[in-house]
C-alpha positions as MATLAB code, in Angstrom:
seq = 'XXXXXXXXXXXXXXXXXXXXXXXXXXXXXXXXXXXXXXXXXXXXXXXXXXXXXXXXXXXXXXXXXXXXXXXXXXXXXXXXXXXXXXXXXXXXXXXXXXXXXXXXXXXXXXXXXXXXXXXXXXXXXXXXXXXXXXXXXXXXXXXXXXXXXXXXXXXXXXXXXXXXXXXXXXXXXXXXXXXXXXXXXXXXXXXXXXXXXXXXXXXXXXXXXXXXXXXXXXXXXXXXXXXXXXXXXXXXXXXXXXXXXXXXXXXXXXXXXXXXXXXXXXXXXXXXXXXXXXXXXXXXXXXXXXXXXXXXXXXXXXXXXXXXXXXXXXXXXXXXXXXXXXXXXXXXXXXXXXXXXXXXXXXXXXXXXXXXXXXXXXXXXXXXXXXXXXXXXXXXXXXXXXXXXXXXXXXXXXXXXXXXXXXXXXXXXXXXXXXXXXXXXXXXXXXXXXXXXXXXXXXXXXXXXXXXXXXXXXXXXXXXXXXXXXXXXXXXXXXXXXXXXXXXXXXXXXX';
ca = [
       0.000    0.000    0.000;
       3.098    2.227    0.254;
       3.600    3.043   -2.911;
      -0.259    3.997   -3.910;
      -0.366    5.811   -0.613;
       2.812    7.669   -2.068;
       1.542    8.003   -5.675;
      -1.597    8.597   -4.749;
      -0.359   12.050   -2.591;
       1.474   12.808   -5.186;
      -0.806   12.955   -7.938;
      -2.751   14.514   -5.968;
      -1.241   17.444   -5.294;
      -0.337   17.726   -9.349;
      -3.917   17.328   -9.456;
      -5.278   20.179   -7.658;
      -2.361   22.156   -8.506;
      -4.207   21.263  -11.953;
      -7.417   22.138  -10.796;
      -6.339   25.984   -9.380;
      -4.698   26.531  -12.768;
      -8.222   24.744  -14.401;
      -9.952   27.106  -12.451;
      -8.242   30.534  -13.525;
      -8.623   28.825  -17.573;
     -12.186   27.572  -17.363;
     -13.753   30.073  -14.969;
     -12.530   33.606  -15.554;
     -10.507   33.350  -19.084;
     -12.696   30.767  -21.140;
     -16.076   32.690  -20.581;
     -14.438   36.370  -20.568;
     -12.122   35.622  -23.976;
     -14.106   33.381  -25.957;
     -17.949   33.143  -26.746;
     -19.888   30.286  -25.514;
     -20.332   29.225  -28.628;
     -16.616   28.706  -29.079;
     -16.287   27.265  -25.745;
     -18.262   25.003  -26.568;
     -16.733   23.870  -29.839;
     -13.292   23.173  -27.872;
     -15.725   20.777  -25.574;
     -17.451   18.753  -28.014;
     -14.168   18.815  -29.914;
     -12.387   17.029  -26.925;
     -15.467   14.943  -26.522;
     -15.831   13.811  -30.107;
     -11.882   12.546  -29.737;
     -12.013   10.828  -26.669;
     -14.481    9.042  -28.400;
     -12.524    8.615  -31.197;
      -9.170    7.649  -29.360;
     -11.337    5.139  -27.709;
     -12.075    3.622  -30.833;
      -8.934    3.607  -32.348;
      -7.084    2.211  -29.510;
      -8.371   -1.390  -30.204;
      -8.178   -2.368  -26.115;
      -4.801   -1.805  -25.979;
      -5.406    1.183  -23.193;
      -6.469   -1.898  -20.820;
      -4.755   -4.523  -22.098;
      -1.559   -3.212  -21.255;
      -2.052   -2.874  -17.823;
      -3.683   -6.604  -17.752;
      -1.046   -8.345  -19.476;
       1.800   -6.603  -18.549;
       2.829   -8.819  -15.796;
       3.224  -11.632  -18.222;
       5.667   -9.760  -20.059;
       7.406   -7.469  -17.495;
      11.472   -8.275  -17.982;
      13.134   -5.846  -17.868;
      16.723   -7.318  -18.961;
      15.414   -7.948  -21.587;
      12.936   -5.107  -22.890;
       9.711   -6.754  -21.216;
      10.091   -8.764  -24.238;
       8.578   -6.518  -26.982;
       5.874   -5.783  -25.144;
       6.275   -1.751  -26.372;
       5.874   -2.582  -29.930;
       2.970   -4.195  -29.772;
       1.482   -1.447  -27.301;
       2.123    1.221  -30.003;
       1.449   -1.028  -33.382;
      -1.725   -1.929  -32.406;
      -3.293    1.677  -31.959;
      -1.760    2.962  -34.876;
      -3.788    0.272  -37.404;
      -6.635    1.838  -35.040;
      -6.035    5.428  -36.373;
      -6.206    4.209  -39.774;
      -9.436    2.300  -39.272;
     -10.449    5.541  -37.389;
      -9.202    7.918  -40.760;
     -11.312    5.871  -42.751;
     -14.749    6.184  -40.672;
     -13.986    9.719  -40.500;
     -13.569   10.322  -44.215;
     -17.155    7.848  -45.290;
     -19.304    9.348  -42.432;
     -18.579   13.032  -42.657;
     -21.571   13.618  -44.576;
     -23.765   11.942  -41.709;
     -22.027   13.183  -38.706;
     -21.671   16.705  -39.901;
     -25.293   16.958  -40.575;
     -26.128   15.876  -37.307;
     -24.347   18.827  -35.944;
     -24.988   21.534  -38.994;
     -28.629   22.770  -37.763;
     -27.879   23.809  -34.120;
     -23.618   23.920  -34.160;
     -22.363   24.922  -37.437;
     -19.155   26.289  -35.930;
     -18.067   22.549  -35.491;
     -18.595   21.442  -39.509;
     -15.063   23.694  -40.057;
     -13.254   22.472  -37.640;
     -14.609   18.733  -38.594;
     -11.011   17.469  -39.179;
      -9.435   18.594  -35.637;
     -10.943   15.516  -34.489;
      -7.933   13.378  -36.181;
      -4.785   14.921  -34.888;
      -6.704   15.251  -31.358;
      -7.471   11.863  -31.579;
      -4.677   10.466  -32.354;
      -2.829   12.807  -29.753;
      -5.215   11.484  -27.224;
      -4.559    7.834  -27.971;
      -1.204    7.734  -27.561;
      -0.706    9.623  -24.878;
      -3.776    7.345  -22.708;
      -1.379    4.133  -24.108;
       1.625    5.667  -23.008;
       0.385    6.432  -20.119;
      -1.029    2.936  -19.374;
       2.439    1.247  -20.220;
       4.191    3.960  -17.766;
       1.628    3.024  -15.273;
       2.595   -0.451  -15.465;
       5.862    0.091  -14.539;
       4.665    1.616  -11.518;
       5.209    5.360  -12.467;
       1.919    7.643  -12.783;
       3.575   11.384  -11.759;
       4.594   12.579  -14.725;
       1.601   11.739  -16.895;
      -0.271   13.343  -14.502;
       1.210   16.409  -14.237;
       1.220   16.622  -18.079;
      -2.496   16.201  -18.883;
      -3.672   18.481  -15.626;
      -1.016   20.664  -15.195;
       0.948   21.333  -18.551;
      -1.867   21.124  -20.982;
      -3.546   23.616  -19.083;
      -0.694   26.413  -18.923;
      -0.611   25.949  -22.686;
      -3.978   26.626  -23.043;
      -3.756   29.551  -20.747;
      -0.849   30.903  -22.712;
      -2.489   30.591  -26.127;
      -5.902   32.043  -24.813;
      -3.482   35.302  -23.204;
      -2.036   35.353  -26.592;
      -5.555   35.535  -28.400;
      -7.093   38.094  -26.564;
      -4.075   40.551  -27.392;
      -5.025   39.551  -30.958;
      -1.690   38.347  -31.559;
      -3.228   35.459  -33.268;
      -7.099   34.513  -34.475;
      -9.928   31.830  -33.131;
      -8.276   29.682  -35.919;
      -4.882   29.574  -34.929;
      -5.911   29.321  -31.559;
      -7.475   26.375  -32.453;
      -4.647   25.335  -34.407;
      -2.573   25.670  -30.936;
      -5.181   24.449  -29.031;
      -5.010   20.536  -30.671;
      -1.047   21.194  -30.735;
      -1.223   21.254  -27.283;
      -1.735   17.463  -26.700;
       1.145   16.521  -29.350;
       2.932   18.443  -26.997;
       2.682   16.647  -23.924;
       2.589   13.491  -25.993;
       6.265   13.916  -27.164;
       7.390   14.812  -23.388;
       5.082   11.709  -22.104;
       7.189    9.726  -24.529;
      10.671   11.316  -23.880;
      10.102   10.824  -20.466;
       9.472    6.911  -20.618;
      12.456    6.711  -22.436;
      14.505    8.326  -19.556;
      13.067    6.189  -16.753;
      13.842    2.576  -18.259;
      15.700    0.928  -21.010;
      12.954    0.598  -23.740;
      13.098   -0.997  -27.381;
      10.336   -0.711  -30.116;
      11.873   -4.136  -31.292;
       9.208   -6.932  -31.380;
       9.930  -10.149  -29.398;
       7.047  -12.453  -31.801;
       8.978  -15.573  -30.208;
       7.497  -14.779  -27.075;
       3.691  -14.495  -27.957;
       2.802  -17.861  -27.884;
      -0.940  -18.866  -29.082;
      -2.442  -19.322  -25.739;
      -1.601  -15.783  -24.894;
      -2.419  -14.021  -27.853;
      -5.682  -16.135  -27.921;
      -6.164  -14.629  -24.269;
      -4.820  -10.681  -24.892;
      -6.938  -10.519  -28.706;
      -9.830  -12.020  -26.194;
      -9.166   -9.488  -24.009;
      -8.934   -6.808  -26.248;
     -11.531   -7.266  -28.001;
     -14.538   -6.943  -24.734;
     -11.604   -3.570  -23.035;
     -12.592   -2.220  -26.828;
     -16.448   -2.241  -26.592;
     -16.486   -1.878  -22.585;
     -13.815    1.573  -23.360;
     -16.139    2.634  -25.873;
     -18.997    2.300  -24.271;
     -17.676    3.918  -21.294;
     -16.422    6.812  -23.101;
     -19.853    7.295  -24.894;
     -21.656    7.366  -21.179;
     -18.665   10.003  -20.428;
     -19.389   11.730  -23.212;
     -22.815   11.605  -24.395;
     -24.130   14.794  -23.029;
     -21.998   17.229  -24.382;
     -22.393   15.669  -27.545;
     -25.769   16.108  -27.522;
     -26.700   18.879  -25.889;
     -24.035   20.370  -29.109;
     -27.212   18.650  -31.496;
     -30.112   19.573  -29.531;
     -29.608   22.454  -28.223;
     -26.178   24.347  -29.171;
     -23.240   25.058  -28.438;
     -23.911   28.455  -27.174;
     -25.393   25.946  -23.758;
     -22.717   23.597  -24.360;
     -19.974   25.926  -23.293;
     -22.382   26.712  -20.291;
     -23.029   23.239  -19.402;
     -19.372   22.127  -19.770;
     -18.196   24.841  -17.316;
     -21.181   23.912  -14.996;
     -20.063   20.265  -15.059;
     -16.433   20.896  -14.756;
     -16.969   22.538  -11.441;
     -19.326   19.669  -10.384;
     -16.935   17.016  -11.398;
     -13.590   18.724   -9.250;
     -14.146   16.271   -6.549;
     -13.644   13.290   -8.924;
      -9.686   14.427   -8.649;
      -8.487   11.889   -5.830;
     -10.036    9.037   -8.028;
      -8.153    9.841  -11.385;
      -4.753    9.466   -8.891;
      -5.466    6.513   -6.893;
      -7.139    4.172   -9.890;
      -3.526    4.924  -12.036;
      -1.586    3.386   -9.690;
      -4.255    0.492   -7.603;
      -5.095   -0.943  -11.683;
      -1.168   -2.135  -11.931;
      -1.163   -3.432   -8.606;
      -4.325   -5.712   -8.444;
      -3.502   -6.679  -12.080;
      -0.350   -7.929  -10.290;
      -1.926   -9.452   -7.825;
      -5.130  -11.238   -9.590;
      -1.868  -13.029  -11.059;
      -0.056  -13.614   -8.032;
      -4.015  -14.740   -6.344;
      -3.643  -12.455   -3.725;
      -7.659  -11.168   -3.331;
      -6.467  -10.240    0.504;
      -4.575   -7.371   -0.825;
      -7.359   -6.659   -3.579;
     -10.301   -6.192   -1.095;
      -8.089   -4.152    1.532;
      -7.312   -1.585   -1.740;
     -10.958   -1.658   -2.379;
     -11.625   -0.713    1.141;
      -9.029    1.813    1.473;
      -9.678    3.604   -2.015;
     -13.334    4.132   -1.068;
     -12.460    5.635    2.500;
      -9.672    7.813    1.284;
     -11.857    8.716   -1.896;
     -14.949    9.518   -0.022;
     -13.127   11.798    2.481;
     -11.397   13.753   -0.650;
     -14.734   14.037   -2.307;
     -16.687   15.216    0.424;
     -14.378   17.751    1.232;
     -13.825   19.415   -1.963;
     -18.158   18.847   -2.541;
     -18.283   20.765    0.398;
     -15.894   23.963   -0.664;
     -17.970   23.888   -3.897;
     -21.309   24.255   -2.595;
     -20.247   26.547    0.082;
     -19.031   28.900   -2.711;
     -21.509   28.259   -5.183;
     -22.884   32.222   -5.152;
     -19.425   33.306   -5.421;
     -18.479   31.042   -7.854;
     -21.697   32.417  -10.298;
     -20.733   35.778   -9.164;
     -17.109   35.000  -10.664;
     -18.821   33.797  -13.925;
     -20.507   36.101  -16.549;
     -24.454   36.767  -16.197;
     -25.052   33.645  -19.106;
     -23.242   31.455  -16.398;
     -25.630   30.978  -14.247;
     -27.864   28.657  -14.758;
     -25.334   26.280  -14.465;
     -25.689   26.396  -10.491;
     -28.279   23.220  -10.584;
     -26.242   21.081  -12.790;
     -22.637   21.725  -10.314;
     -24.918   20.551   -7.172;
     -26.248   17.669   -9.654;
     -23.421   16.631  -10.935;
     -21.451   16.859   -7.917;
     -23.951   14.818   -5.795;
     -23.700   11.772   -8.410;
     -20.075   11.886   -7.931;
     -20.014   11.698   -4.204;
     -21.097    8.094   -4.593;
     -19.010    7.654   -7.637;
     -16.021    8.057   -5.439;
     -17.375    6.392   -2.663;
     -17.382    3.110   -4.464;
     -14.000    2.938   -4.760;
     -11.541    1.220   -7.645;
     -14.706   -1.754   -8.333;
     -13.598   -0.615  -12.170;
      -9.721   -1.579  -11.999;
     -11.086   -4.997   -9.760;
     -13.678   -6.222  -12.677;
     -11.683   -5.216  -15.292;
      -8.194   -7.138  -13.919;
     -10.154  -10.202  -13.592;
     -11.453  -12.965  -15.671;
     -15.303  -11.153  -14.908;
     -13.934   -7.985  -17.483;
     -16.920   -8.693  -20.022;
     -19.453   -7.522  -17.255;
     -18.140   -3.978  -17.915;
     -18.866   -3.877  -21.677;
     -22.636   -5.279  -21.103;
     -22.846   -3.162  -18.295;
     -21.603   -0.141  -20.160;
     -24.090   -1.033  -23.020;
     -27.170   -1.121  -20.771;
     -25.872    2.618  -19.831;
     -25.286    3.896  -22.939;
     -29.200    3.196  -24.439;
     -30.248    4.844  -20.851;
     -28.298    7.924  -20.826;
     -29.541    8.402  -24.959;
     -33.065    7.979  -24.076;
     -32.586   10.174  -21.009;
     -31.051   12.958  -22.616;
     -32.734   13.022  -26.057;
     -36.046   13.322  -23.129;
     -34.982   15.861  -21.143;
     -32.316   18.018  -23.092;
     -35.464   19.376  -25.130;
     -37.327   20.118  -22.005;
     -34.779   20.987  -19.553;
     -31.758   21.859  -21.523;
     -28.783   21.794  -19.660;
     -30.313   20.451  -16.101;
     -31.977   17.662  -18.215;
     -28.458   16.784  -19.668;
     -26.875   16.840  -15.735;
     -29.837   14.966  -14.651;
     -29.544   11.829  -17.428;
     -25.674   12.071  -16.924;
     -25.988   11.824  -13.009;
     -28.327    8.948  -13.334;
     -26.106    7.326  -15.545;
     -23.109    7.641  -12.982;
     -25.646    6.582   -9.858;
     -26.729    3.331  -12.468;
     -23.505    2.356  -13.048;
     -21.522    2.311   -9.727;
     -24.616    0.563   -8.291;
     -24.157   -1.920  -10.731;
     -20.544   -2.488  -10.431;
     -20.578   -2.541   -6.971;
     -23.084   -5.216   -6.944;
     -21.249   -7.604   -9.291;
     -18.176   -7.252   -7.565;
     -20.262   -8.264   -3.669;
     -21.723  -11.573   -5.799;
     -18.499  -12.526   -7.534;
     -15.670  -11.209   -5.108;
     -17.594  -11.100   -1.909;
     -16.201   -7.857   -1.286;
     -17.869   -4.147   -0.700;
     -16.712   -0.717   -0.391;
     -18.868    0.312    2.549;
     -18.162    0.827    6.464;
     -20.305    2.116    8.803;
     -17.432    4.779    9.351;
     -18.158    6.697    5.945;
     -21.453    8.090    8.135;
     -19.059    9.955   10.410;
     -17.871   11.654    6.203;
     -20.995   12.035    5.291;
     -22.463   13.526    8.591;
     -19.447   16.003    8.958;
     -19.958   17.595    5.669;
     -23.291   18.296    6.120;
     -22.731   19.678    9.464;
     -20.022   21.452    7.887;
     -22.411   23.271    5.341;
     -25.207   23.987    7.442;
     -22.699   26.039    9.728;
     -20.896   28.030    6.691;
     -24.659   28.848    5.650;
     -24.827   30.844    8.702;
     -21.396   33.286    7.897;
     -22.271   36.303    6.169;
     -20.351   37.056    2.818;
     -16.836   38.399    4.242;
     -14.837   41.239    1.991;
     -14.886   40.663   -1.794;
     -15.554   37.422   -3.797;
     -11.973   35.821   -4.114;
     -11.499   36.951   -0.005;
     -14.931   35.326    0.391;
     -14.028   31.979   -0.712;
     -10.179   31.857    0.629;
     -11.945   32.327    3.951;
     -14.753   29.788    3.573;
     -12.356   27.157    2.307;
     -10.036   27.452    5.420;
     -13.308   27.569    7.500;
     -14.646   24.244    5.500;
     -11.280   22.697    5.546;
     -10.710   23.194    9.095;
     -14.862   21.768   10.202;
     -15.009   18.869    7.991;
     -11.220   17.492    8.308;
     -10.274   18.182   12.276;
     -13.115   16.100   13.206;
     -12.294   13.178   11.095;
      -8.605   13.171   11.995;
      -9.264   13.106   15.685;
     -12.102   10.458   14.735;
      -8.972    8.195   13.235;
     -11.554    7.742   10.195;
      -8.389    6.764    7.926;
      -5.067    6.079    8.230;
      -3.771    7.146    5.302;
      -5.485   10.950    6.405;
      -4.010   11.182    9.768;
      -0.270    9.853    8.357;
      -0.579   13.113    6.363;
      -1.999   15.065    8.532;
       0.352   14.068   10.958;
       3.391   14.156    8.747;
       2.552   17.795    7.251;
       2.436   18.840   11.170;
       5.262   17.305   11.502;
       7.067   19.310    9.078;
       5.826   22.796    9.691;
       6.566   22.353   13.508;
      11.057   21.675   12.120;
      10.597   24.154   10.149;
       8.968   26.585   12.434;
      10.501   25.668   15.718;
];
């Protein structure tokens, strides 16, 4: 548990060092230097390729981590197992090329009525796709090798100081929306390259193929494999996706941008989860091979403590600074206040069930998430093509959330029949129970100095009610060895 308690701090703090710097882009210098409607493009843009990377990536995203532990040797280069990580995808970007080129006609027409912006930029999608791809595969293959830092400081810290400096450099009209969009999808090639430059540095890789070493009963079980990660990732991706998409067709992207800002705020507290899945998926893929379930269910257990506490906290800031947060936002903004509380509620019990994703998908139970995933995917459609119409953007935060509440309830039932094991303790009431406390008693303070004042002070003031309790409570062990440890620190330094 060492190292994912170490990782998982880590990539943490990269995270919501990525967050502060996602908050300056997408709060105040998205909606004050572009239009909604262009906003929204760059969404559905980075929807439509996530999507798209998905697609092209055949499984390998998965597979890597899965089958890595039957190739890992390192003297001598994990025994090809690069090569085949990278060929793979790249017949998946030509397949992907191809669909591209015979449906434009279709797809653009979907869009042309209500988001006509998005028909010029049509080809974007490619380069972002394939950007995306690669870097999610090099990422997974870095991963396995027990290293998840860098990648994450890459797509949540450096992408967004790009984007920063390219939006600072299009509001002094240094260049147009074009070029910035040019910049904007050179941006991921960007950290792609340093992604890759930097796996080179850590460990002694070679593209060269090791075919020797691929004997049929393993290829029979990775092209298996492969083949249900592919669906499951897609459909999982599509569930992810689905309601910027179209809300972009139904209703525009003018409440695209809005939504996506909306749900970005409401989704913040899903930041703990991104670092402790990247480095628990390597380790129970390790040890589903090694048959050690004891170590499994104690991850499961952990990851849904620490995850809860994260999430409850940072649910907590965001509600308690949900006025200033519209006031920070221009008038147009604000209707996106129902869709953060939402949003951010389905999420609470998103984190709270823990890594059941990396379990079901390490084991030899993976095809549960692609029929699971399918199931979703024709209820979030039929939700949102009901309620965008009528509700617009609350309709699209209300299928999404009931999507995310479907799902997790699902998963965490197959993995109680199959694994006997369950995320829940009696202990996450004391979480639960302090937050609310916590937000009934920041209700009562009055608005202090300006807005940014405001919420500095309410976020010490929810910091301090909803985490001394639990660290005097002993909730987890993981929060009082940091609490403890940061103490620790300031008092040498201090004293």
């Amino acid at each position: 548990m060492g190292v994912i308690f170490r990782q998982s701090i880590q990539n943490s703090i990269i995270n919501y060092a990525g967050i502060a710097i996602g908050f300056v882009v997408t709060i105040w210098m998205y909606p004050n230097i572009l239009s909604p409607e262009e906003y929204g493009l760059t969404r559905v843009l980075i929807s439509l390729a996530m999507v798209s990377s998905q697609l092209a990536s055949l499984g390998m995203k998965n597979t890597v981590i899965r089958f890595f532990p039957f190739f890992r040797d390192k003297e001598n280069n994990h025994n090809g197992f690069l090569f085949l990580s990278m060929a793979v995808p790249f017949l998946g970007v030509i397949l992907l090329a191809g669909i591209l080129a015979i449906f434009r006609p279709g797809i653009t027409q979907y869009f042309i009525e209500r988001s006509e912006l998005l028909v010029g930029y049509y080809w974007f999608i490619l380069p972002l796709a394939f950007s995306m791809l690669y870097f999610h595969v090099t990422t997974s293959f870095v991963q396995a090798l027990y290293d998840t830092v860098m990648s994450s400081f890459l797509m949540n810290v450096a992408v967004r100081l790009l984007t920063m400096l390219l939006l600072v450099i299009h509001f002094m009209g240094w260049i147009s929306f074009e070029q910035f969009m040019v910049g904007f999808v050179m941006n991921y090639a960007i950290i792609l390259l340093a992604l890759i430059i930097y796996m080179y540095s850590i460990a002694d890789l070679s593209l060269t193929p090791h075919i020797d070493f691929l004997d049929r009963s393993l290829l029979k079980r990775m092209v298996k494999y492969s083949l249900f990660a592919f669906f499951g990732g897609i459909a999982s991706i599509i569930v992810s996706n689905i309601d910027i998409i179209m809300l972009s067709s139904l209703a525009g992207l003018d409440d695209t941008g809005i939504y996506s800002i909306a749900f970005y705020i409401g989704s913040a507290i899903t930041i703990m989860r991104q670092s402790i899945y990247k480095i628990s998926s390597p380790i129970i893929a390790d040890a589903y091979e090694e048959q050690n379930f004891d170590l499994i269910e104690q991850i499961y257990h952990r990851s849904s403590m620490n995850q809860l506490i994260a999430a409850g906290l940072l649910f907590a800031g965001v509600i308690a600074n949900l006025e200033n947060l519209m006031a920070v936002l221009p008038p147009e903004y604000s209707g996106g206040a129902l869709v953060i509380i939402i949003i951010g509620t389905a999420n609470i019990f998103d984190m709270a069930t823990g890594v059941n994703g990396a379990i079901i998908l390490n084991s030899d139970h993976y095809r549960f998430d692609l029929y699971s995933s399918l199931i979703l995917i024709a209820i979030t459609i039929i939700l949102n093509y009901i309620l965008i119409p009528i509700y617009g953007i609350v309709g699209a935060a209300i299928g999404t959330a009931s999507a995310v509440l479907l799902y997790n309830m699902l998963k965490v039932l197959f993995v109680w029949i199959y694994f006997s094991m369950q995320p829940f303790e009696w202990r996450m009431l004391y979480i639960l129970g302090g937050g609310a406390i916590t937000l009934l008693i920041v209700f009562q303070i009055p608005v202090m100095g300006g807005v940014y004042l405001d919420i500095l002070i309410r976020s010490i003031i929810v910091t301090l009610l909803y985490g001394v309790p639990l660290w005097m409570l002993d909730i987890s062990d993981e929060l009082n060895q940091l609490v403890d440890t940061t103490l620790n620190e300031i008092n040498k330094r201090i004293f």
